[in-house]
Structure formats: C-alpha cells, structure tokens
MARSEMI-142746 format. One record per residue: z negated, y, x of N, C-alpha, C in turn; residue number from 1. Coordinates in steps of 0.001 Angstrom, whole numbers, plus 500000, padded with zeros to 6 digits. Each point is the difference from the previous one (the first is absolute). Layout:
BEGIN
<site <Z; Y; X>; <Z; Y; X>; <Z; Y; X>; NUM>
...
//
This chain:
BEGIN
<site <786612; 538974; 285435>; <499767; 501175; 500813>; <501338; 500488; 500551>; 1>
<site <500221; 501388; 500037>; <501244; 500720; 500444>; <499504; 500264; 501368>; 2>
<site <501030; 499781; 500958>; <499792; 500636; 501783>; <501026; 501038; 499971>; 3>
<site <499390; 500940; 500358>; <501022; 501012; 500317>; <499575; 500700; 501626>; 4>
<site <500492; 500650; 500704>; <499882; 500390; 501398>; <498775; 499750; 500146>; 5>
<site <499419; 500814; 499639>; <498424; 500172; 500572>; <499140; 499566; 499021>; 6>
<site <500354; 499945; 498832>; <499246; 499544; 498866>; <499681; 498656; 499067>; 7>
<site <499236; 499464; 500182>; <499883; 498387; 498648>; <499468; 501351; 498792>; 8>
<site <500804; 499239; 498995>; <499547; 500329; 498631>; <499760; 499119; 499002>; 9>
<site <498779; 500157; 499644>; <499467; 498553; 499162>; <499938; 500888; 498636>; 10>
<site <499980; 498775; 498957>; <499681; 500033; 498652>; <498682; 499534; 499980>; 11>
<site <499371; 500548; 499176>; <498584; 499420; 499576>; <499967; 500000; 498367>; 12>
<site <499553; 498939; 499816>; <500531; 499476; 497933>; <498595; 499883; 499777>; 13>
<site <499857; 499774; 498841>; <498455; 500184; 499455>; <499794; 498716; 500341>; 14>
<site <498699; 499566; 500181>; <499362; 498974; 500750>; <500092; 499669; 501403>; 15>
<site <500700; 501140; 500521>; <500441; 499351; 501667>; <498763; 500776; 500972>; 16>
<site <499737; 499798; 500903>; <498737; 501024; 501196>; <501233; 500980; 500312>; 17>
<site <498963; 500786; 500279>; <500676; 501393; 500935>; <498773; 500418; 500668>; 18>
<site <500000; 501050; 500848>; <498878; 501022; 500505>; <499050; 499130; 501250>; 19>
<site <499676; 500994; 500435>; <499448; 499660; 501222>; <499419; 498701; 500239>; 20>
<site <500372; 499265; 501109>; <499960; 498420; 499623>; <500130; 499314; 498717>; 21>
<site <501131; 500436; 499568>; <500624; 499435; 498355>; <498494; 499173; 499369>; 22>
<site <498972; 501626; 499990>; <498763; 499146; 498789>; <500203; 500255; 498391>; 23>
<site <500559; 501242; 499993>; <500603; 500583; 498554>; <501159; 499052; 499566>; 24>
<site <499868; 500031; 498683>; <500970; 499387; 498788>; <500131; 500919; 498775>; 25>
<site <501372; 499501; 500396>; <500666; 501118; 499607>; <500160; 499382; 498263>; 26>
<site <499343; 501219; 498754>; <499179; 499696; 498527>; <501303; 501091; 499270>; 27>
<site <500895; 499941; 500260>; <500891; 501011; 499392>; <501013; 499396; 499628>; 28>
<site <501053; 500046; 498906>; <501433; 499488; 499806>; <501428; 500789; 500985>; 29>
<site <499311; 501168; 499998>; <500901; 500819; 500977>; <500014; 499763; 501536>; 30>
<site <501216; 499006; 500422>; <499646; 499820; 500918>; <500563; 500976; 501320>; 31>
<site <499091; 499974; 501042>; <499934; 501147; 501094>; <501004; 499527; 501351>; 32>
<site <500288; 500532; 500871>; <500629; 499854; 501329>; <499230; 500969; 501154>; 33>
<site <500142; 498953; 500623>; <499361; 500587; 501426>; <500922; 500154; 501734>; 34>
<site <499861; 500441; 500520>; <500549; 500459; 501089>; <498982; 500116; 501393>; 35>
<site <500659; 499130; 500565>; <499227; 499181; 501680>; <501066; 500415; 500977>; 36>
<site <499415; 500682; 500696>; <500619; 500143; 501233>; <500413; 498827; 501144>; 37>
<site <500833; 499319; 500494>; <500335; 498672; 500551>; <499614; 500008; 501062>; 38>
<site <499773; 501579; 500784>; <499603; 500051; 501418>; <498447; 499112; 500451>; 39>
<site <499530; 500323; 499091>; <498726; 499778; 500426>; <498942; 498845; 498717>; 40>
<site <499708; 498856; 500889>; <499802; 498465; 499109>; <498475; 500187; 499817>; 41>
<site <499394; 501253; 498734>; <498801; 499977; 499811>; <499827; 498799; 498803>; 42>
<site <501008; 499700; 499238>; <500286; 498799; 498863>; <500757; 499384; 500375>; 43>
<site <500177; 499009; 499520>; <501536; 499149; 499371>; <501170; 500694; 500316>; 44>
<site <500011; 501297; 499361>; <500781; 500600; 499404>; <499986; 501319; 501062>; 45>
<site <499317; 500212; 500984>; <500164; 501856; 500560>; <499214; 500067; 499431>; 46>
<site <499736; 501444; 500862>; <498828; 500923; 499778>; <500214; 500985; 498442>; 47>
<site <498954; 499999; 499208>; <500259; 500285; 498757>; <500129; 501668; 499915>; 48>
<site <501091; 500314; 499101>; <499910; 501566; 500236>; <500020; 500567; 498741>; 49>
<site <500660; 499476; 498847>; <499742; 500565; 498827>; <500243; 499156; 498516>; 50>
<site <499623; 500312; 498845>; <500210; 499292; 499144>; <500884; 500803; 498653>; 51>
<site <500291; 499725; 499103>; <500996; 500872; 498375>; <500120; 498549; 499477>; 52>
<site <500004; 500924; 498671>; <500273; 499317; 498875>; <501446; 499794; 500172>; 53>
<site <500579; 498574; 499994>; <501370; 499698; 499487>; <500440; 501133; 499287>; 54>
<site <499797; 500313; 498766>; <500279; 500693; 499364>; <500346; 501814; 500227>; 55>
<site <498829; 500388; 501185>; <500212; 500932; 500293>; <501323; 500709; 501293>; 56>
<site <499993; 498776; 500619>; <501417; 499964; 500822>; <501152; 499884; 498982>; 57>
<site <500106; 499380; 498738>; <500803; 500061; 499534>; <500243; 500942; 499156>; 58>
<site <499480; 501113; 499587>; <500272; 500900; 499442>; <498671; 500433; 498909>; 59>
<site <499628; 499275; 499487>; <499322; 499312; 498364>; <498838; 501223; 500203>; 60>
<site <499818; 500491; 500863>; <498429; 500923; 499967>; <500329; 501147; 500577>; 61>
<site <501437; 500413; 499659>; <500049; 501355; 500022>; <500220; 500553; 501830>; 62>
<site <499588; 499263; 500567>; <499952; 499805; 501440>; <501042; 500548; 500601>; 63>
<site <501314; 499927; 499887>; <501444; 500705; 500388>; <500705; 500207; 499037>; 64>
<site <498975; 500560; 499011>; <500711; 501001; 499242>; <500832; 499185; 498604>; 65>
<site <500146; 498804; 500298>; <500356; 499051; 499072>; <501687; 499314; 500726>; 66>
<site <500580; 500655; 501066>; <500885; 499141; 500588>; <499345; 499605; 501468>; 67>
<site <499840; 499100; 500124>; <499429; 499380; 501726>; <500831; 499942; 500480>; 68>
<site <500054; 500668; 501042>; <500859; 500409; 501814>; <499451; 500776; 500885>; 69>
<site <500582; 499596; 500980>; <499456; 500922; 500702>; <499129; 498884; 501274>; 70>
<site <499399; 500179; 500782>; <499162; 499449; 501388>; <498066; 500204; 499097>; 71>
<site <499410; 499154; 501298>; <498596; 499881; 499343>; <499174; 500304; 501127>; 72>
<site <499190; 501131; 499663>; <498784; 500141; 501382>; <498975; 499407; 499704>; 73>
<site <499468; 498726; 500679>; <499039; 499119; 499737>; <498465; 501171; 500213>; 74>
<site <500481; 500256; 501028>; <498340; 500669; 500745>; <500506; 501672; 500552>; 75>
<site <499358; 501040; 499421>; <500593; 500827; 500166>; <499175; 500503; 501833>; 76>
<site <498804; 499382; 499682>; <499361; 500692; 501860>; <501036; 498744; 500727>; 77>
<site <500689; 499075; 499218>; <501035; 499527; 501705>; <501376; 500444; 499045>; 78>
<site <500733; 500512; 499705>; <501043; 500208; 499230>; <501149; 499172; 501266>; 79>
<site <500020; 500620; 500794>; <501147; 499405; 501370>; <500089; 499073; 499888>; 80>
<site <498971; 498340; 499732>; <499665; 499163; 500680>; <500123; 499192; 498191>; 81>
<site <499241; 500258; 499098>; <500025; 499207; 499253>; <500820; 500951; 498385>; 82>
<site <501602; 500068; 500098>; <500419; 500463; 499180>; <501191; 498860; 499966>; 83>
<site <500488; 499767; 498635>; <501162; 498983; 499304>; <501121; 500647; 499778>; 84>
<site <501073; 500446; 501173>; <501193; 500539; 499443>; <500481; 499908; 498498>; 85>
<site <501010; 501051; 499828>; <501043; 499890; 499012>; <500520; 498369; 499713>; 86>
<site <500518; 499806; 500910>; <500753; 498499; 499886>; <498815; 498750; 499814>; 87>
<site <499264; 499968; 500963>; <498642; 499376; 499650>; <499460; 499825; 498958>; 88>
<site <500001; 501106; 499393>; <498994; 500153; 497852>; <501406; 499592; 499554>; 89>
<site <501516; 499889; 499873>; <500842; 499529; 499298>; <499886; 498638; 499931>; 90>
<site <499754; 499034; 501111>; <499593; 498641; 499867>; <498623; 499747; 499617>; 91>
<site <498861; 500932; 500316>; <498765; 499634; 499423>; <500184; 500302; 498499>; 92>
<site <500650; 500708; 499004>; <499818; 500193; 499083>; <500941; 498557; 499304>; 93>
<site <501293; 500177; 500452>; <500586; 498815; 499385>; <499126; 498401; 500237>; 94>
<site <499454; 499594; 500834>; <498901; 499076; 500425>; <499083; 500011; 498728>; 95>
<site <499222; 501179; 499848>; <498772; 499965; 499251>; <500271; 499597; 498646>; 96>
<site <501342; 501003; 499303>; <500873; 499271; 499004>; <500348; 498743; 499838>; 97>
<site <500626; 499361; 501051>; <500506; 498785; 499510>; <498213; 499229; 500019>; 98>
<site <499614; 499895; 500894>; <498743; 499003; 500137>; <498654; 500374; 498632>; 99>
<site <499816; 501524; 499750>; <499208; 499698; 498626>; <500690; 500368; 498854>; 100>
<site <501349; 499691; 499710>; <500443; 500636; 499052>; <499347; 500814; 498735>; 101>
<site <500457; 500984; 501729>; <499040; 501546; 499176>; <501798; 500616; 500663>; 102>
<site <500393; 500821; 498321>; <501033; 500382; 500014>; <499579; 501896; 500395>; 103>
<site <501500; 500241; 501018>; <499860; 501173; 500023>; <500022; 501390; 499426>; 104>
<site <499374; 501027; 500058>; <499903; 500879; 498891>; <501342; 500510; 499479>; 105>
<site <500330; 500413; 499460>; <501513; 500805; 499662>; <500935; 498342; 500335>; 106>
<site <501345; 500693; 500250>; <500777; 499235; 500251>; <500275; 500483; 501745>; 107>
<site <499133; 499174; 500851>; <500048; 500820; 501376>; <501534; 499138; 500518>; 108>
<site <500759; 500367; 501334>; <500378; 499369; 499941>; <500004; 499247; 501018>; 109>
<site <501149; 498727; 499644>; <499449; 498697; 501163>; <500206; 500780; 501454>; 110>
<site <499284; 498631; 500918>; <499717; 500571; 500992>; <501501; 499639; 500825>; 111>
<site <500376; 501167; 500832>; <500984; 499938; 500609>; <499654; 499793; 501488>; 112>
<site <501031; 499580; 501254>; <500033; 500405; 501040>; <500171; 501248; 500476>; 113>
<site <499394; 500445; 500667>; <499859; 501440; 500353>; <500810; 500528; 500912>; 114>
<site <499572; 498840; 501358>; <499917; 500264; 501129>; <500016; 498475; 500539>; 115>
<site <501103; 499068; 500897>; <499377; 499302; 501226>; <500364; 499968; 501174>; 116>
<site <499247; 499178; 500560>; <500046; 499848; 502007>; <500482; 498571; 500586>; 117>
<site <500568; 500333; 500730>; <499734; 498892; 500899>; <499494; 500509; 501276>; 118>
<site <499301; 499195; 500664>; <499595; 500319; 500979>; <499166; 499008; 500773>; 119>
<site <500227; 500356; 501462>; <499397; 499093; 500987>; <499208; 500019; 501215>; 120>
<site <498781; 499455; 500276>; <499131; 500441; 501068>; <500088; 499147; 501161>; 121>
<site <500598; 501112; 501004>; <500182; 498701; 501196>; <498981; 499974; 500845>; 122>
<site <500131; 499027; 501107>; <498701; 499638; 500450>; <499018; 500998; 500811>; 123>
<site <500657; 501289; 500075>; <499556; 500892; 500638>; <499023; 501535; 499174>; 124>
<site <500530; 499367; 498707>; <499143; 500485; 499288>; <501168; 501517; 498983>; 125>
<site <501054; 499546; 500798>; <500751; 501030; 498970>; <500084; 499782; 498895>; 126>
<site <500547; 500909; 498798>; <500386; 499330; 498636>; <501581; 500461; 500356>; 127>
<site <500948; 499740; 499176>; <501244; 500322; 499618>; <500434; 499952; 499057>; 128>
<site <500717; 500672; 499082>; <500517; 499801; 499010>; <501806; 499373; 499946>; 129>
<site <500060; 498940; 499388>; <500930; 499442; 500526>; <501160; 499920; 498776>; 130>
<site <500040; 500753; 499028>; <500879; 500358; 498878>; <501596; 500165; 500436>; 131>
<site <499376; 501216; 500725>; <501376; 500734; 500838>; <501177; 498777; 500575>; 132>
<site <499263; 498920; 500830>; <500933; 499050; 500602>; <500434; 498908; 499552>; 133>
<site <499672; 500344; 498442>; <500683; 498438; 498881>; <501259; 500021; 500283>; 134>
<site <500559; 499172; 500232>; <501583; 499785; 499571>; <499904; 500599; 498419>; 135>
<site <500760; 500545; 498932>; <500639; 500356; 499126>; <499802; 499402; 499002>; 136>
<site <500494; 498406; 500117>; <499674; 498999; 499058>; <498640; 499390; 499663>; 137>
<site <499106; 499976; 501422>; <498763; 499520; 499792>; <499155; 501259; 499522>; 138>
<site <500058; 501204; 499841>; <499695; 501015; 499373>; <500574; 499888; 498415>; 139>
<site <501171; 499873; 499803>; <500294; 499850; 498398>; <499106; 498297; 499665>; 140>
<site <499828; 498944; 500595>; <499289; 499423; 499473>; <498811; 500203; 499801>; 141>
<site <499035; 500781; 500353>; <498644; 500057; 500063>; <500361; 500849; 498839>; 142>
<site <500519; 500926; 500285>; <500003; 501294; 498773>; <500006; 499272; 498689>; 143>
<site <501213; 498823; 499452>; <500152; 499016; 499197>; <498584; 499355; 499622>; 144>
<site <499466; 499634; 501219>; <498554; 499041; 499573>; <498776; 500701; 499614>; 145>
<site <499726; 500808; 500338>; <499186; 501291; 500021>; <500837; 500316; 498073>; 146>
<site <501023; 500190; 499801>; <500312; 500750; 498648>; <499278; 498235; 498864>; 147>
<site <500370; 498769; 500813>; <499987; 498877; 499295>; <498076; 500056; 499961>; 148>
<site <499556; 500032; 500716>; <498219; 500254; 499568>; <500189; 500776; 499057>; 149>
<site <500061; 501431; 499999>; <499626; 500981; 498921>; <500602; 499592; 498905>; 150>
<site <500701; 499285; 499656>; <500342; 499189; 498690>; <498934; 498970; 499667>; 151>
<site <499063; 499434; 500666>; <499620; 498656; 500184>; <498648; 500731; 499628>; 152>
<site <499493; 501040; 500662>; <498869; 500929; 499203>; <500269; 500304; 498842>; 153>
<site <500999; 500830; 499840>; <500308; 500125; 498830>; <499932; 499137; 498681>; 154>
<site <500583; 499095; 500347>; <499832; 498934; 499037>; <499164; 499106; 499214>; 155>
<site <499110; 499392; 501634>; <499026; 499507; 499696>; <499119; 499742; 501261>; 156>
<site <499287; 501383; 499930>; <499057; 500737; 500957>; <498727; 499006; 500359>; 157>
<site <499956; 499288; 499296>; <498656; 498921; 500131>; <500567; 498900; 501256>; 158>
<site <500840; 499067; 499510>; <501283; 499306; 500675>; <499620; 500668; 501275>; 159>
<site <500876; 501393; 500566>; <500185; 500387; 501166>; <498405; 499220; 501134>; 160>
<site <499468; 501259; 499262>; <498598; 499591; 500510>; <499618; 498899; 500580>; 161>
<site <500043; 499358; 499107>; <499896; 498373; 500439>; <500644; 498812; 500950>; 162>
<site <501327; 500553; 499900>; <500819; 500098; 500900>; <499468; 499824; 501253>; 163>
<site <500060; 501438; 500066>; <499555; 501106; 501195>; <498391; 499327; 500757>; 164>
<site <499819; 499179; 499108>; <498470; 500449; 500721>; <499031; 500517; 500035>; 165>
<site <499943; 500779; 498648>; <499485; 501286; 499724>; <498916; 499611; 499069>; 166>
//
C-alpha cells in the first residue's frame, strides 16, 4: 500500500476482497487500485472513495489521452477534499508500475521531483517553512539526496518502494 498525504492506495490483484466490507473478489487479471481517505478509519485502510483500473491511470484505456499526467479528482461532488495532485499521481503512477508490472503507455517519462518542503509545526499550531534558513551546504545536500532517490526510482522503482515502506 502507497501513503500519500491524505490518501492509502491499495492494489487489488485477482483473488484479493475489495468492496464494502471486502465481500467481493476480485475475478479479473486486470488488476485495480483504490483510494481511502486516511482521515477517517471506516476500514483498515480510510474511508473508501474510489476505485480504476491500474491500467486506466496508466494510460492503456485511452483515459489521458494515452500520456498520464496531470492530478486526479477522486469525487467530483467533494473535488476540494478528495483530489490527488500533480505530484501525488507522479508517485501513484510510478508505484502502480513498479508493483503490477503494468508498463506505462508511450514512453511517459520517469517521475521527477517537482517540488519540496521542509517544514515545521510548532507547538502552537503554526506551520513554517524552514527551506529559507538552511545553511547552504545542508541545502546542497538534500538537493544531492533528493537527486540520489530519483535515480533509485529510476532504476529500480520496485526496490525504492520497498525501501520506503511503500
């Protein structure tokens, strides 16, 4: 399972439960992914919000046109609340890839860093972003480690995962 902010994203493989109190089994080779909201512990997993074909996040059904990018609106009556950024679908797609090796349509390409943060919540409830006050060097190292992952996806995207926790 992938955690991302607000989201668990599960794989479901043929023979595994899914669906409301996981009574369905899942009778297909194509296997599906689902998306649980973390806020709220109606499963295991969050409150359930939507399901796709592996395949269709990845391109294979015509779905984005045949290159996948772009952010994901789970639920369009909550769009605010349950949508998967840009950066978000770049790790859910590379995820879904490495774990059912289900290759992506075209030659998309790997997933890059976009965008990151540091940041910190103090006890008062502020956040801060704390980039700005790196010393120089501890900024070129992260930048370094951060470039040393996206090689490590790159390479061997399954690995990371596993790694990771994921």
């Amino acid at each position: 399972m992938l955690q991302l902010d607000r989201f668990n994203v599960r794989i479901v493989n043929n023979g595994e439960k899914y669906g409301r109190e996981f009574c369905l089994t899942h009778d297909e080779d194509k296997p599906m992914v689902e998306f649980y909201d973390r806020r709220y512990p109606h499963t295991q997993y969050g409150q359930f919000v939507s399901r796709y074909y592996v395949g269709t996040l990845l391109g294979h059904d015509g779905f984005y046109g045949g290159q996948p990018t772009g952010g994901l609106c789970l639920d369009g009556g909550n769009a605010d609340s349950w949508t998967v950024s840009a950066e978000d679908m770049i790790l859910v797609r590379a995820y879904l890839q490495a774990m059912t090796d289900t290759p992506m349509k075209l030659d998309a390409p790997s997933p890059k860093i976009t965008k990151w943060e540091l940041r910190v919540t103090w006890s008062d409830g502020k956040t801060e972003g704390l980039v700005s006050h790196l010393p120089e060097y501890l900024y070129d190292e992260l930048q370094l480690y951060f470039r040393e992952l996206e090689d490590l996806r790159e390479e061997d995207p399954e690995m990371y995962f596993m790694e990771n926790g994921k």
